[in-house]
C-alpha distance (Angstrom), angle and dihedral (degrees) to the residues before:
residue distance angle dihedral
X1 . . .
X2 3.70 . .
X3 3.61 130.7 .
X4 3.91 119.4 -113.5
X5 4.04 111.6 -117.9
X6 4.12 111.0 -120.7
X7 3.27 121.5 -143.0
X8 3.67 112.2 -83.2
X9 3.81 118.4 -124.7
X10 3.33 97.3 -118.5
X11 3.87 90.5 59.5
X12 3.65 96.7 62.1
X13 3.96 84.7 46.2
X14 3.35 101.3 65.4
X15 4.27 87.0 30.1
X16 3.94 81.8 66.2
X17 3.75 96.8 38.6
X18 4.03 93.5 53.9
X19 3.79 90.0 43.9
X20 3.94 90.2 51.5
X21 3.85 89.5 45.7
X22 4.37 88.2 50.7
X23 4.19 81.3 47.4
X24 4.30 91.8 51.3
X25 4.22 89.3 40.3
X26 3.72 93.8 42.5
X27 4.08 91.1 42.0
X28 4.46 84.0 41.5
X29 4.01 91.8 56.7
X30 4.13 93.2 43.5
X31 3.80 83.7 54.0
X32 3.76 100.7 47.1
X33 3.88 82.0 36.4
X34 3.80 90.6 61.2
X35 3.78 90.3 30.7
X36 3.90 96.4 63.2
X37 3.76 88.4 42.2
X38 3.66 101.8 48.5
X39 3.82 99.5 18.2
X40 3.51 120.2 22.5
X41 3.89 116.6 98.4
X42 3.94 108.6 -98.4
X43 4.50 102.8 147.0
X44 3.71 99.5 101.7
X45 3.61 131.2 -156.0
X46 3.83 106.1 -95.0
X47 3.32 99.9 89.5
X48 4.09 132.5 54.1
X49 3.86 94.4 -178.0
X50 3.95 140.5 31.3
X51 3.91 112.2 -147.1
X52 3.89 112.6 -168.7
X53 3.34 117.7 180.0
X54 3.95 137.5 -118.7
X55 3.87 103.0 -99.9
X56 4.14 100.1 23.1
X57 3.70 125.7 138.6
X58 3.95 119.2 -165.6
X59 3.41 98.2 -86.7
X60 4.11 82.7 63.5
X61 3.55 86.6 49.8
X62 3.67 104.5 43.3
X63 4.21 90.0 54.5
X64 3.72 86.0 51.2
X65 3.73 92.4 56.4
X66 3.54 92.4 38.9
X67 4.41 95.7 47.5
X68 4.17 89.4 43.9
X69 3.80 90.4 46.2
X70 3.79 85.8 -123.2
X71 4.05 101.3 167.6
X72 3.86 122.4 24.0
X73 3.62 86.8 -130.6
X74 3.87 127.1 47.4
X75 3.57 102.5 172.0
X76 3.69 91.7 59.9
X77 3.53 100.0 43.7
X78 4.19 87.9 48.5
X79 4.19 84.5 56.0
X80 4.31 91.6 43.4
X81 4.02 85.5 47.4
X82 3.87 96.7 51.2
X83 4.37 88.8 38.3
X84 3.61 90.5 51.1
X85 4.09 96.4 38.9
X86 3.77 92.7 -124.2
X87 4.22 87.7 137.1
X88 3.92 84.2 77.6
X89 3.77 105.9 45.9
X90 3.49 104.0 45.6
X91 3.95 105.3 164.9
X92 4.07 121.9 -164.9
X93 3.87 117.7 -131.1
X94 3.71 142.1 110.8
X95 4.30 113.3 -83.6
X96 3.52 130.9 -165.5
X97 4.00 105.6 -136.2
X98 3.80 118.8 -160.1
X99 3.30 127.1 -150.5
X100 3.80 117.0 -106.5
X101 4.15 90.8 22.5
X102 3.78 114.8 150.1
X103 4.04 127.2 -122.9
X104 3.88 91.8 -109.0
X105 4.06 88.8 46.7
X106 3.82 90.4 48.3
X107 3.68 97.8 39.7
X108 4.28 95.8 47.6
X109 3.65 79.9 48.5
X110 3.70 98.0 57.0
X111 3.77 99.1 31.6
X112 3.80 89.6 54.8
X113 4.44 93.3 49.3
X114 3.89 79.0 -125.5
X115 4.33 81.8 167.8
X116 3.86 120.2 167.5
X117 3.89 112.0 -116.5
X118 3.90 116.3 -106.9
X119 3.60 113.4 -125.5
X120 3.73 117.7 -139.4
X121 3.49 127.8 -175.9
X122 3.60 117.9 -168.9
X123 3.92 117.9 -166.0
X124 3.82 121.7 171.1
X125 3.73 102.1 -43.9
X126 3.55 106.1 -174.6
X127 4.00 108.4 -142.3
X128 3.67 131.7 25.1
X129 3.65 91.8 -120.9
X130 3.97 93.6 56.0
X131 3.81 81.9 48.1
X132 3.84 90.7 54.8
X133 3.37 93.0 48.4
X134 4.08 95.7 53.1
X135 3.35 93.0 53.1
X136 3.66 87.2 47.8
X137 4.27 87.7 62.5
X138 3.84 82.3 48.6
X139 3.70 113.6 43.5
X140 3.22 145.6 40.3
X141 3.97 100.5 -113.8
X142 4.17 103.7 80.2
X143 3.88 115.3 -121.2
X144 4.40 89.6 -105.4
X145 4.24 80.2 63.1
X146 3.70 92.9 58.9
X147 3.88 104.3 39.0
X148 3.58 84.0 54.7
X149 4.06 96.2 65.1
X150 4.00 83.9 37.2
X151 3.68 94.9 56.5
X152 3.87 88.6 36.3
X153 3.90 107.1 109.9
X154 3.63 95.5 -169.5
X155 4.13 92.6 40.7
X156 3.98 88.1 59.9
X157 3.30 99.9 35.6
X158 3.65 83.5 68.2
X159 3.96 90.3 67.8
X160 3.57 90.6 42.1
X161 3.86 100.2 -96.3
X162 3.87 144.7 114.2
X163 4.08 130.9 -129.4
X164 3.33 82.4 -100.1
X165 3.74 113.1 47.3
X166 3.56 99.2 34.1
X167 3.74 95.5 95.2
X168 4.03 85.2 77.4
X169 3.82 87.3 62.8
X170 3.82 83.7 78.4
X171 3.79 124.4 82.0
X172 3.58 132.2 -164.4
X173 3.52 111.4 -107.5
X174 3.63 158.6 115.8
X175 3.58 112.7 -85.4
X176 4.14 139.0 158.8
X177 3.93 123.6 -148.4
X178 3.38 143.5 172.0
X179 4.00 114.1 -88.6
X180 3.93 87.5 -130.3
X181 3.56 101.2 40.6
X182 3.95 107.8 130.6
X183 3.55 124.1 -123.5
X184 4.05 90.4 -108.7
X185 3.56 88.7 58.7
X186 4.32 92.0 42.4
X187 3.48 88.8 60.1
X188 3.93 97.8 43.1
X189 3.69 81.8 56.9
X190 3.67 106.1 50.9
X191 3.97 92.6 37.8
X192 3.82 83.6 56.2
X193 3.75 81.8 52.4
X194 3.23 92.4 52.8
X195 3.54 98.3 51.8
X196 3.51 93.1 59.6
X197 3.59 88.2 55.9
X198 3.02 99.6 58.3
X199 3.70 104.8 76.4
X200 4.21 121.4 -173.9
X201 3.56 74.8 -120.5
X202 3.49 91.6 61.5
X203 3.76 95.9 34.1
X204 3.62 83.6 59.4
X205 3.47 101.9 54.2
X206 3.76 83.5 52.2
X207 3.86 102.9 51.5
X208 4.26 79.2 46.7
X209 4.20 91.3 63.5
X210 3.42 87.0 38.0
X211 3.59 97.4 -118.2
X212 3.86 137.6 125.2
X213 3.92 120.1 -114.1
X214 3.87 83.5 -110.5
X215 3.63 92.7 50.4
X216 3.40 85.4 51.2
X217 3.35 96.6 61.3
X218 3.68 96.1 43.5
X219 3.53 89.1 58.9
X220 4.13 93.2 43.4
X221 3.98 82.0 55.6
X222 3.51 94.4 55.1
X223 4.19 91.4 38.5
X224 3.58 83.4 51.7
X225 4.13 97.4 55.0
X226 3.61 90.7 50.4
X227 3.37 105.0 42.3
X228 3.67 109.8 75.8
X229 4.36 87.6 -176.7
X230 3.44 129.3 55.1
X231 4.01 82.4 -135.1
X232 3.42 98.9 56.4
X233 4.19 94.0 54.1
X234 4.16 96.4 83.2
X235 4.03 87.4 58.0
X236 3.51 88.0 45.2
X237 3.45 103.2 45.5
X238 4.26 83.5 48.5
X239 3.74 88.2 53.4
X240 4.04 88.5 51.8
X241 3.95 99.1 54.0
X242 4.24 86.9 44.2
X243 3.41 84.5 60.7
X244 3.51 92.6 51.0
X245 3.63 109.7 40.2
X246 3.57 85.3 60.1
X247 3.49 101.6 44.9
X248 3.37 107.6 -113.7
X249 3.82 138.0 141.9
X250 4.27 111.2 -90.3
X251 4.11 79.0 -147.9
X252 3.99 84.0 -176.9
X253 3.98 109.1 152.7
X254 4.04 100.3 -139.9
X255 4.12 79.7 78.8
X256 3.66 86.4 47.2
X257 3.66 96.6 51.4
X258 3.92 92.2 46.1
X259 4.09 86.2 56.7
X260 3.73 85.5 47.4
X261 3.56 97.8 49.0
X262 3.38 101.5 -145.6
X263 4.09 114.8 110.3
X264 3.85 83.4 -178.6
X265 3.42 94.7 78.0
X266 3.73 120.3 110.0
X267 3.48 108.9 174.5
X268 4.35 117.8 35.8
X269 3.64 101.7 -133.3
X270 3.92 125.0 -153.9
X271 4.42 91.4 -103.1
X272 4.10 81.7 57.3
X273 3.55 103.0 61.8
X274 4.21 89.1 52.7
X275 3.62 78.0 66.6
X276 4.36 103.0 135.0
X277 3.40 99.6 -131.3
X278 3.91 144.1 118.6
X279 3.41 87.6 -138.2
X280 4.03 96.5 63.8
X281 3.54 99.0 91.1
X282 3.82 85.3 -161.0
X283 3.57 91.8 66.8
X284 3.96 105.1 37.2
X285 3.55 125.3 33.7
X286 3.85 130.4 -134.9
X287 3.93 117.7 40.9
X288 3.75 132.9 -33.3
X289 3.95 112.4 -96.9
X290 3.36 87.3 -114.7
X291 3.69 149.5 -1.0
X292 4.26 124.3 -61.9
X293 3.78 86.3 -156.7
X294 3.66 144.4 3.8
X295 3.63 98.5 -93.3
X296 3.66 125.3 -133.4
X297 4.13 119.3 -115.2
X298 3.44 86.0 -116.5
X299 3.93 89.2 63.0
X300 3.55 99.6 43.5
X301 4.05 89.9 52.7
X302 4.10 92.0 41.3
X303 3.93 77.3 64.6
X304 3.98 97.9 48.2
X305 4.09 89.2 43.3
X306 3.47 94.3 30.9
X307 3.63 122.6 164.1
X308 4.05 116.2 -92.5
X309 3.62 98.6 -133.4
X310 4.37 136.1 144.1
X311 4.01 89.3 -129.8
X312 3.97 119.8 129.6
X313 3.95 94.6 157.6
X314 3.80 134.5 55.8
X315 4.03 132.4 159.4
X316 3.48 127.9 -176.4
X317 3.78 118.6 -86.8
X318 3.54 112.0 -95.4
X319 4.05 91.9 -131.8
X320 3.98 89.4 68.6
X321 3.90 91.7 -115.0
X322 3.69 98.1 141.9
X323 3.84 82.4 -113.1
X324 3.76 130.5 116.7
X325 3.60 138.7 -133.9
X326 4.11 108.7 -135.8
X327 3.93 131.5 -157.4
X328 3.46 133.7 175.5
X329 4.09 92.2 -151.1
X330 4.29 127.5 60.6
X331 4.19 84.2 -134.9
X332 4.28 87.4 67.0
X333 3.78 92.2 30.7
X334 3.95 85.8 60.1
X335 3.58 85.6 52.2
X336 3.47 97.6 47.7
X337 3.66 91.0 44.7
X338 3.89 93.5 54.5
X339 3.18 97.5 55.5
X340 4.13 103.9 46.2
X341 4.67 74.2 47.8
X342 3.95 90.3 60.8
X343 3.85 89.6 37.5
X344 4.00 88.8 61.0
X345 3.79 92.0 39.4
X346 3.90 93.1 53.7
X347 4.01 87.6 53.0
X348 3.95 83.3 42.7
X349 3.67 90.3 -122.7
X350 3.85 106.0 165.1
X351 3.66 108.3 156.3
């Protein structure tokens, strides 16, 4: 009877070596598994931003990145989004994709509403409505969301305001917000603004002329349309409060134009000051109701520090400087006025 052969050592060496080499391979393709899903680049280029809306879920989310061929591949970015609970906390904002970022970068980045700030910068927009609408192009909130809090009597009441004032509330400025904040929060933001602004220095000045911190911007506004140079506001400003100590009309035709509605007009013509409106200042005395322009900070200071002068008439300077010629007398105003009238004719400037 013959023995049975045992396994030689060297057998079970090499059994244990292939099975520890299956182990590293199968423990290799998990990690570059995991690797490609979680690490490997997959954002691609055709897209600077991702805009998700107020209100989306993932589903919202996941048609956005699919539509604006956001990552190269879907399928693995659906897995990484349900592995890393992202389907749950989806958070609106505005983020800046780069090109080449991983699932896990992308997905931390969204899950934590890690946005980039917008930056606005708002410069002497004329009407309320134009305003609206920038904001529109810059924000989330569309330009119908903001008129309605700017025609809202009781929302600006709130701030201390009127439909018609409330324009003043905003200053010219640099600023950064969040593409989704609301317009609640907007204005919370640039009233605080305007707070700050409004020093008890600059409160002071006011109460000293007599004159609101609306009214102060009302008048800046209409400083600010006349005065071509930042130079020329104090004297202008000066000119302004004359006029108004003593009662008289301002009769300055930026108001007139903003009545009119035309800002193509170059020349105020005779028909434009019958204009019925309590924004003609040629009709109605005191201030405008409200501001023809968001005026600059320069404008609104000009009429804090204005210029202590005897002036109640100005025209433009008949060598189109942006300049005016001043007098403290109708007889030289005339003058004045003739001149700047022949000006326009010789350059056949009739409307």
């Amino acid at each position: 009877m013959s023995e049975q052969k045992k396994p030689s050592g060297g057998t079970l060496k090499k059994f244990i070596i292939a099975l520890v080499v299956i182990i590293i391979l199968s423990l290799a393709g998990t990690g570059v598994f995991y690797y490609l899903r979680y690490f490997g680049p997959n954002v691609s280029d055709k897209q600077e931003y991702l805009y998700i809306r107020t209100g989306s879920d993932f589903h919202d989310v996941y048609k956005i990145i699919i539509d604006k061929g956001i990552v190269k591949d879907t399928t693995t970015f659906m897995w990484a989004a349900h592995n890393m609970n992202y389907v749950n906390r989806v958070k609106s904002g505005k983020y800046r994709l780069k090109s080449g970022m991983s699932n896990r970068s992308l997905i931390n980045m969204l899950k934590s509403g890690n946005q980039e700030p917008v930056k606005l910068a708002i410069h002497n927009i004329r009407l309320k409505e134009q305003f609206a609408g920038f904001l529109a192009k810059k924000l989330e909130p569309d330009s119908v969301a903001m008129l309605r809090l700017l025609d809202s009597a009781a929302f600006v009441e709130k701030y201390g305001f009127t439909t018609e004032n409330v324009y003043t509330m905003f200053l010219p400025n640099s600023y950064e917000f969040y593409w989704n904040t609301t317009p609640e929060k907007f204005f919370e933001r640039m009233y605080a603004n305007y707070q700050k602004f409004w020093t008890p220095e600059r409160k002071a000045k006011a109460a000293a002329i007599n004159l609101t911190q609306q009214q102060v911007s009302i008048l800046a506004a209409v400083v600010d349309a006349e005065a071509l140079h930042d130079d020329d506001m104090p004297a202008v400003a000066g000119l302004y409060l004359n006029r108004l100590k003593k009662g008289m009309k301002l009769e300055t035709d930026p108001t007139v134009i903003f009545a009119v509605g035309d800002f193509t007009i170059k020349r105020v013509l005779r028909k434009d000051l019958m204009k019925d409106s309590p924004y003609n200042t040629y009709m109605y005395a005191g201030l405008p109701p409200g501001p023809i322009m968001m005026p600059s900070i320069n404008a609104i200071n000009s009429v804090l520090d204005y210029q202590h002068n005897d002036y109640l008439y100005m025209c433009a300077k008949e060598d189109f400087s942006g300049y005016h010629n001043f007098a403290n007398n109708e007889a030289q105003h005339q003058i004045n006025a003739r001149k700047f009238q022949q000006a326009l004719n010789q350059r056949h400037i009739y409307r």
